[in-house]
Structures are given as C-alpha cells and as structure tokens.
C-alpha positions in Angstrom: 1.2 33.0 5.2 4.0 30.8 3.2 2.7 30.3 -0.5 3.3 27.0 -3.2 2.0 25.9 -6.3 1.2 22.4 -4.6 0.7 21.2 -1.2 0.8 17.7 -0.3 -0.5 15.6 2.4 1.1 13.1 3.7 4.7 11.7 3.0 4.6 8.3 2.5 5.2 6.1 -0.8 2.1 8.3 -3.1 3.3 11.9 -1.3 7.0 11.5 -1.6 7.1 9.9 -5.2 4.2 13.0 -6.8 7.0 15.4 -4.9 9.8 13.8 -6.4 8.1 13.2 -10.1 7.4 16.9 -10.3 11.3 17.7 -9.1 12.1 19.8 -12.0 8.5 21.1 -12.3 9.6 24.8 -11.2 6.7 24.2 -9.1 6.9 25.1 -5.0 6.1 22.1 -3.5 5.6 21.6 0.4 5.1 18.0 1.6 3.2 18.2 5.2 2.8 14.9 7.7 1.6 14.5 11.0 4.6 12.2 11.9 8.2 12.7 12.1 10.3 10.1 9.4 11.6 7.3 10.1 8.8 6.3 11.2 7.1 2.9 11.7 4.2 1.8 9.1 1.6 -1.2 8.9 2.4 -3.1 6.1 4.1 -6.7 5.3 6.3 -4.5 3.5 7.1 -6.2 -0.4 7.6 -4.3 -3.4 7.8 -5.9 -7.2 10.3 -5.3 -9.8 7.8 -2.7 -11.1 7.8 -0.4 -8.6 11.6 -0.5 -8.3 11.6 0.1 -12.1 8.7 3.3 -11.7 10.7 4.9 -9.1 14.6 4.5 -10.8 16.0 3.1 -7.9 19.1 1.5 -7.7 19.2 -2.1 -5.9 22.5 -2.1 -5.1 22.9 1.7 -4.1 19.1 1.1 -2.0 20.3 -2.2 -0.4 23.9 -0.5 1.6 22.6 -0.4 4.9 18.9 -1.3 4.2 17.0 -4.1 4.1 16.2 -5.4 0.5 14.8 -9.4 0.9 15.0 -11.1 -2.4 11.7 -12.9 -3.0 12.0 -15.8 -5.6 9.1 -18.0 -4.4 6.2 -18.5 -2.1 4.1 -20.7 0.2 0.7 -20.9 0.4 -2.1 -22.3 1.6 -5.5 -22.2 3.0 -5.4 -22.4 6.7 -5.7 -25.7 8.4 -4.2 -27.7 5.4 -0.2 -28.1 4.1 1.1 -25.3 1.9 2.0 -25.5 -1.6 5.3 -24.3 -2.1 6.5 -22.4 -5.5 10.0 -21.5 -7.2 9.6 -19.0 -9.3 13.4 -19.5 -10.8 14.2 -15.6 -10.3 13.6 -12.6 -8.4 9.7 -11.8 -8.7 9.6 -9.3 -5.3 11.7 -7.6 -2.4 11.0 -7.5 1.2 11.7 -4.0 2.7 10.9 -2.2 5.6 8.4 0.5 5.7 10.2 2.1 8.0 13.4 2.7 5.3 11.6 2.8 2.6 9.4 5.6 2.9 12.1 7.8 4.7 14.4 6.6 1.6 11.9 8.1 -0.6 10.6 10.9 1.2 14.5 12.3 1.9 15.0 12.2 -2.1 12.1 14.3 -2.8 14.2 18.0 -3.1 11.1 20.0 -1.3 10.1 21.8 1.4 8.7 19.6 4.8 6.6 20.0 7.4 7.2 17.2 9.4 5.4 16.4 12.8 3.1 18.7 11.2 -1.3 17.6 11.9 -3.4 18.9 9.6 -5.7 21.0 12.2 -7.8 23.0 9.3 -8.5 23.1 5.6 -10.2 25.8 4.0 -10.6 26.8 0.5 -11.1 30.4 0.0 -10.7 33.0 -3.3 -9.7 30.0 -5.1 -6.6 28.5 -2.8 -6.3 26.2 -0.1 -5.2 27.6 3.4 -3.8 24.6 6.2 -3.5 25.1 9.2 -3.9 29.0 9.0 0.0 29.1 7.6 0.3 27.3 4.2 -1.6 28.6 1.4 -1.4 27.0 -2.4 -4.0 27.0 -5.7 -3.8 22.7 -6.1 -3.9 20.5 -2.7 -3.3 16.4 -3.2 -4.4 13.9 -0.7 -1.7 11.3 0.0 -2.2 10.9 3.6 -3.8 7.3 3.8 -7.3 5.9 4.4 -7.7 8.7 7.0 -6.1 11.7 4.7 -8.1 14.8 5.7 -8.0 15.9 2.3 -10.4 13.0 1.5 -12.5 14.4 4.2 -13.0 17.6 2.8 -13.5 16.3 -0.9 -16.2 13.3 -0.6 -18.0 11.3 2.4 -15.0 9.5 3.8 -13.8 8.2 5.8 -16.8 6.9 6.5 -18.8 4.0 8.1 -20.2 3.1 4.5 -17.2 2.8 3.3 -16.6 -1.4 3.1 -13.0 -1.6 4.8 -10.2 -4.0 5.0 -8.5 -4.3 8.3 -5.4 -5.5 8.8 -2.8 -6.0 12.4 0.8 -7.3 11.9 3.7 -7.0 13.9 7.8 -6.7 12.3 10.6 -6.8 15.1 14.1 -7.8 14.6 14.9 -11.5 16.0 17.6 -12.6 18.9 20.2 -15.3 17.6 18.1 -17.7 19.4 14.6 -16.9 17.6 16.1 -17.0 13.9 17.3 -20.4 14.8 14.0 -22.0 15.3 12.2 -19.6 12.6 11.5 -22.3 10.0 10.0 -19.1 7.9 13.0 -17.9 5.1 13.3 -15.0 3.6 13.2 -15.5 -0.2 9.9 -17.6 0.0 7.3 -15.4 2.4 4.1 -17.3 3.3 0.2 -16.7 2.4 -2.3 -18.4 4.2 -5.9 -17.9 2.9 -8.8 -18.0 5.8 -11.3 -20.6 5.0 -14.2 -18.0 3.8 -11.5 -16.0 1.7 -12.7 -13.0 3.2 -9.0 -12.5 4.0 -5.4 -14.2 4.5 -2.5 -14.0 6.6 1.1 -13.8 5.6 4.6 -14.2 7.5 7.4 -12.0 5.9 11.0 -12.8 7.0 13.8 -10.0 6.1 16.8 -11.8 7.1 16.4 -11.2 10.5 13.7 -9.4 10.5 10.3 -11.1 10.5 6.9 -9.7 9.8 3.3 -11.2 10.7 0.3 -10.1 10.1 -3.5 -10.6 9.0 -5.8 -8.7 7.4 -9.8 -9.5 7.4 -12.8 -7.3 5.4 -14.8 -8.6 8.8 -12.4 -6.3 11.4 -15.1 -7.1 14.2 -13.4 -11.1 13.7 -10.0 -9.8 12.9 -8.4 -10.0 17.0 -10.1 -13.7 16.5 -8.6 -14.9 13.4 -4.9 -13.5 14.3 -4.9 -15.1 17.3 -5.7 -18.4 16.1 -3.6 -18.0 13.0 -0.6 -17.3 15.0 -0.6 -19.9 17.7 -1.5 -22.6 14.5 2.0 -21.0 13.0 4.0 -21.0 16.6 3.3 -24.9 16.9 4.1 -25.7 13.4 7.6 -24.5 14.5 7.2 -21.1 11.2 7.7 -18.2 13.6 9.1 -18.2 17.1 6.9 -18.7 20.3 7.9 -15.5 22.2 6.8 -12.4 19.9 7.6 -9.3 21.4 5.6 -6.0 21.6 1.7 -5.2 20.4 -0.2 -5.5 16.6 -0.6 -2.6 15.3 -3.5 -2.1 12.6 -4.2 -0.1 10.2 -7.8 0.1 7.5 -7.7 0.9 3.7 -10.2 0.9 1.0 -10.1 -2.0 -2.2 -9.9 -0.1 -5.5 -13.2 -1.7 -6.5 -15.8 -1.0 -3.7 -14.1 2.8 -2.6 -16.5 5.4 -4.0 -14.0 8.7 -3.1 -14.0 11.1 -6.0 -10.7 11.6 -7.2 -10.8 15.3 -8.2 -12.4 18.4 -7.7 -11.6 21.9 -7.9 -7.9 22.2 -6.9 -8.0 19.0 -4.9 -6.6 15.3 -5.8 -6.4 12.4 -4.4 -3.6 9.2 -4.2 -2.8 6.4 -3.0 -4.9 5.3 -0.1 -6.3 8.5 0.1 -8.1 7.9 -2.9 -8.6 3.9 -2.0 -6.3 2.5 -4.4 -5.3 -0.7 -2.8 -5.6 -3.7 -5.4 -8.5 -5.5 -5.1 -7.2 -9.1 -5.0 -4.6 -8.8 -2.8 -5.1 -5.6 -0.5 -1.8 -4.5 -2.0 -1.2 -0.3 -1.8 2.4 0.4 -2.4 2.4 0.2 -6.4 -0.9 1.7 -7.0 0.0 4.8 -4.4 3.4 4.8 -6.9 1.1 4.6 -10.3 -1.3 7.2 -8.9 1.3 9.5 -7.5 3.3 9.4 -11.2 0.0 9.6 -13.6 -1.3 12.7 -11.2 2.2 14.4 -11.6 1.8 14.3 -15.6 -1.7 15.9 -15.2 -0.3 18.3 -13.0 2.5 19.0 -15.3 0.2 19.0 -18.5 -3.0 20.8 -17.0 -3.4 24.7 -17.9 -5.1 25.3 -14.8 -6.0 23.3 -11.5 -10.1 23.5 -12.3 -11.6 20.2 -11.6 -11.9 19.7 -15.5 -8.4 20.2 -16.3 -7.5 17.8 -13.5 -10.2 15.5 -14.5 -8.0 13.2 -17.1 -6.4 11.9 -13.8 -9.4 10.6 -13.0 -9.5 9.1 -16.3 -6.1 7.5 -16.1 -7.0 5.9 -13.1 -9.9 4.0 -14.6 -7.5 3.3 -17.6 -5.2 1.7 -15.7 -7.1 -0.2 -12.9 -10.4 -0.6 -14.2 -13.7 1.3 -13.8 -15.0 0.7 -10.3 -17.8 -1.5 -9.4 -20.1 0.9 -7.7 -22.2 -0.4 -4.8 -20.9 -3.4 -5.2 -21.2 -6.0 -2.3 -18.5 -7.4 -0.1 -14.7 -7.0 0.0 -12.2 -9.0 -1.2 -13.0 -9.6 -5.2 -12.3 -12.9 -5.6 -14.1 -15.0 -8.2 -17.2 -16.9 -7.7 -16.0 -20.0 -8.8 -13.2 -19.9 -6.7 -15.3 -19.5 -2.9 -17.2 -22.5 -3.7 -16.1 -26.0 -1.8 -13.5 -26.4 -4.5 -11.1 -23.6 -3.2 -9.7 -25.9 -0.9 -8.5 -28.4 -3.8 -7.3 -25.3 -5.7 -5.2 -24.5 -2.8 -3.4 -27.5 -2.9 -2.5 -27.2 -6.5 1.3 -26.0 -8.3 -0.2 -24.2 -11.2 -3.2 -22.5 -9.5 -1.2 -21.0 -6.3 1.7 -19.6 -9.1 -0.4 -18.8 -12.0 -3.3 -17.1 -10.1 -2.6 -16.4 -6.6 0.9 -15.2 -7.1 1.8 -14.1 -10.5 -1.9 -12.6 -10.7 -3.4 -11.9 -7.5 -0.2 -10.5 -6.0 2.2 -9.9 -8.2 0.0 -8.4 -11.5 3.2 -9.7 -13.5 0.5 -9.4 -16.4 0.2 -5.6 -15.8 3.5 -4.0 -17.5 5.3 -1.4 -15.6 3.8 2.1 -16.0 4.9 4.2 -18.8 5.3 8.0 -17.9 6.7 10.9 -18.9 8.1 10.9 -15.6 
C-alpha cells in the first residue's frame, strides 16, 4: 500500500492547481487520472485575466510554444439575426487550448502521478481512503469532472436528477486554404444565443486553430441545434465548409441547480466534481481554479480532515458564488425579463451585449480576482 496525506482525482485545471497550491504544504500529495496528459478536452477553451492572475502565470513565458489568443472583443447574437459586434479597447480574455493548458498546469504541480490510472474502487475504512487496492490517504478530493467517482461515493450523482448542460464542439488546426476563407478572427470569438435561451453556440479561433461548439440544457435537441447552427455559420462564409473529424461532448452541472455536497468526512469536492460551472454562462475553468485554491487554505488551516473542520470550504464556496437555489427549475439562469419577446431587441443592442452578456455573463469583470493565501 503507498500512503499520502491527500489524494486527488483527476488532473485537470481544479486537480492540478489544489496540488500545486498546497506545494510547500509538506503534505504527500498523489494526483491520479484515468487519461495520460496531453490529452484532448471539451471546452471552447478561454480563460480571463483572473485566472491568469490566481494561478501566477507568466504570459509571455506561457505563450513560447503555446497557444495564448488575445481576446479584446466579441460578436454576438441571437441566431437567425446579425451580430452585434463589441471592442472592448483591451485585452478582456485568452484563447488557449485545453489540450496545453491543462498539461502546462498539471506538469508544474511538484507531486506524485498516476497517470492512465481509472479509478476501479474506493473504500473508506479505519478512517482512510483506499483506491484501487494500492493508494491509501486520511483526506480524498474529487477533481475528476461531472463524472468524478469521488462524487459518486459522497452524494447521489451523477445522476439522472441532476438538470445537465450538454455541450459538443470540435477544435482542429486549419490548412492554408481553410484560414483564408474563415471570416471568424481570433481576438473577437463569436456567441450566438438559441432563440429559447436554453443555450448558445460559440466559434473560437486561436490563430489557426478554430473551435466550434454548442451547448444546450435540452441534450435530447442538442445533435439538432448543432447541426443547424453550423450549416447557418458555413453559408455565412464564418467557419470553413469542410470540418474535419467527429463532436465530441461532454455534461456538467450549473452552480445553481447542482445539489452535490461539498464535504464530508475526509472527502471534498472541486470543480465540476462539485458542479461549479457558472450559472450564466456554463463557464468551469475559473470556478474549478477558485474552488481548487479556497479548498487548499482549508486544507492548510484545518486541524483535522473531519467533515466539520473541512466544512468552512463549503462555506467559502457559498461566499463566493452564492448560496444555491435548491430545487430550482430549468437550467440556464437567465433573468425573466430577459426570455420574454424582447430578448431579441436586446440582442441587437451595443450596451446590453457588453455590459450584460459579456462583461457580466461571461466575463464576471464585476467579481475581483480571488484573494488567497495561496
């Protein structure tokens, strides 16, 4: 049996950053994923200044030989009417690839790995928790996504209660000739709301990468409303007409209709794990950074790893994203005022596609960066 303080599952964004905020912990930390790294992930793939900030990394010394897509404004619309397009007179995001980002961050975490590693049994016995018959530790932390066996063990999901988001998208690198007619560019990525609001699309181009993608509370529809989307966008001449390869999809919980406990005795969870992902935009990658950083000061701070010394993580959680709307109906939280007929008008206009869609829908400029003692 090999012994740590802390095992984690899962080693994306929330896994690799609680590993590397704990770094001079003295703890014995072991970060265990099913999948080698690099390795392909589901996502548009943006982060905002904040997360950059939170984690201390370096543009410059991040963007030598990876992709880092200033963002400085957007277009958006609601589908089957012109954009509105947006400067926002500076960088507000980056587009990165999953695929970098989370091997950039899981290869600076100075732990042990167990890489290509499934999680085939968890048991909690005499007060530790034993994977896979081989790795034994007192405190075990959920960080392996919507489908993290940890959050298996602790509540009800994953679960066909659970109200989830869907989402397919596709990212391959274009030939000469596709980037010529790919009216899409890079610093101003592209939002297109479906007519219910129960979802949006979004094309992402990385210089020559390009990302497309749609995700849908409704999943049973999803197949439907990509497909339309994307032959509406191959005609209007924004991505190329021969995409190569398959959608892939992924699920994930909005923070205000997911209903996982976040602690219990010697268990956390983060991230997705926990169903993290903002609300009004579906976005995961800052709040799996946020959770991953406020858990690692309870674990630094906590005398013990009982569910009540863990609990103020719990606490933080609700500080920082709100308390949850429990049983509440639906998916996507968007305002009452704003699904009624007048959505479309609102769609159309400068201040309301900046103000609220992007600054606080998607990019939470109002939320200030995290302050840890991280």
């Amino acid at each position: 049996m090999e012994h740590y303080d802390l095992i984690i599952v899962g080693g994306g964004p929330a896994g690799s950053t609680l590993a590397w905020a704990l770094r001079d912990s003295g703890k014995k930390i072991l970060i265990i994923d099913k999948q080698d790294f690099p390795r392909d992930k589901t996502c548009a793939g943006w982060v905002t200044p904040a997360v950059m900030d939170s984690l201390a990394i370096d543009r410059d010394d991040y963007g030598k030989g990876r992709t880092l897509q200033p963002i400085s404004g957007f277009r958006i619309g609601m589908m089957d009417q012109p954009a509105v397009e947006n400067d926002h007179g500076g960088t507000v995001s980056y587009g990165i690839r999953r695929c970098e980002f989370d091997d950039y961050l899981l290869a600076r975490a100075p732990v042990d790995k167990a890489l290509k590693t499934p999680v085939k049994s968890i048991v909690h016995q005499s007060g530790s928790w034993i994977i896979n018959d081989r790795y034994e530790a007192p405190l075990l932390v959920g960080a392996g996504g919507h489908f993290c066996p940890v959050a298996r063990e602790l509540g009800e999901g994953p679960g066909s209660h659970e109200t989830v988001v869907a989402a397919k998208e596709v990212e391959f690198e274009m030939t000469e000739d596709q980037a010529a007619v790919c009216a899409a560019r890079g610093e101003r990525p592209e939002l297109w709301f479906c007519r219910d609001l129960k979802g949006y699309a979004w094309v992402f181009r990385k210089g020559n990468f390009l990302n497309i993608g749609l995700g849908r509370e409704d999943n049973h529809k999803l197949s439907e409303h990509l497909e339309r989307f994307v032959d509406d966008m191959k005609r209007a001449g924004r991505i190329p007409s021969d995409l190569p390869g398959r959608f892939k999809g992924h699920a994930y919980l909005l923070y205000a209709h997911a209903e996982r406990p976040l602690v219990d005795e010697g268990v956390m969870l983060i991230g997705d794990a926990a169903g993290l992902a903002y609300t009004q935009s579906g976005e995961g990658i800052r709040p799996a950074i946020e959770s991953a950083l406020m858990a690692a000061d309870v674990i630094r701070r906590a005398p013990d790893v009982s569910a009540r010394s863990l609990q103020s993580y719990g606490e933080a959680i609700s500080e920082r994203f709100g308390r949850r709307a429990l049983n509440a109906s639906g998916g996507w939280q968007i305002p009452d005022w704003v699904k009624m007929p007048l959505a479309s008008n609102l769609m159309k206009s400068h201040w309301f596609t900046r103000k609220v869609v992007t600054e606080k829908w998607f990019l939470h400029q109002q939320v200030p960066p995290l302050e840890t003692a991280v």
